[in-house]
N, C-alpha and C positions, 0 to 999 in steps of 0.2 A: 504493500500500500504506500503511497504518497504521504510524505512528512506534512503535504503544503492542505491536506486536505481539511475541510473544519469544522470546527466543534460539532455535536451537534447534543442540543440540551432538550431534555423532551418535557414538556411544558401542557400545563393541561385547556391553556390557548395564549394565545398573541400575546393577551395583556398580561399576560404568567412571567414572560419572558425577564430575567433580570435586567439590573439596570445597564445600559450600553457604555454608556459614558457621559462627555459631553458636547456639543455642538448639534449638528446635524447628525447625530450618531443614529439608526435604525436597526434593529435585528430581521435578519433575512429569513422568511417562513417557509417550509415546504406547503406544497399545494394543498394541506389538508390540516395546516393553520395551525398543527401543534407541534411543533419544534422550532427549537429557535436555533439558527444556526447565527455564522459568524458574523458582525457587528459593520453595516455596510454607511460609508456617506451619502445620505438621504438628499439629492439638488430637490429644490422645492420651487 
């Protein structure tokens, strides 16, 4: 497997997610909205 691959936190939905950081931070969801994987910059 890939070192580069990421986290993946299983969350019982979106808002479960911890906290990301700070700025534009976002956590990236799989398509069925309960995991949280790695922590992306959100353009708005």
């Amino acid at each position: 497997m890939s070192a580069s691959s990421p986290p993946f936190v299983r969350c019982a939905s979106y808002s479960s997610c911890p906290a990301c950081g700070e700025g534009s931070l976002a956590w990236d969801t799989s398509v069925d909205g309960s995991r949280c994987t790695a922590c992306r910059e959100v353009v708005n």
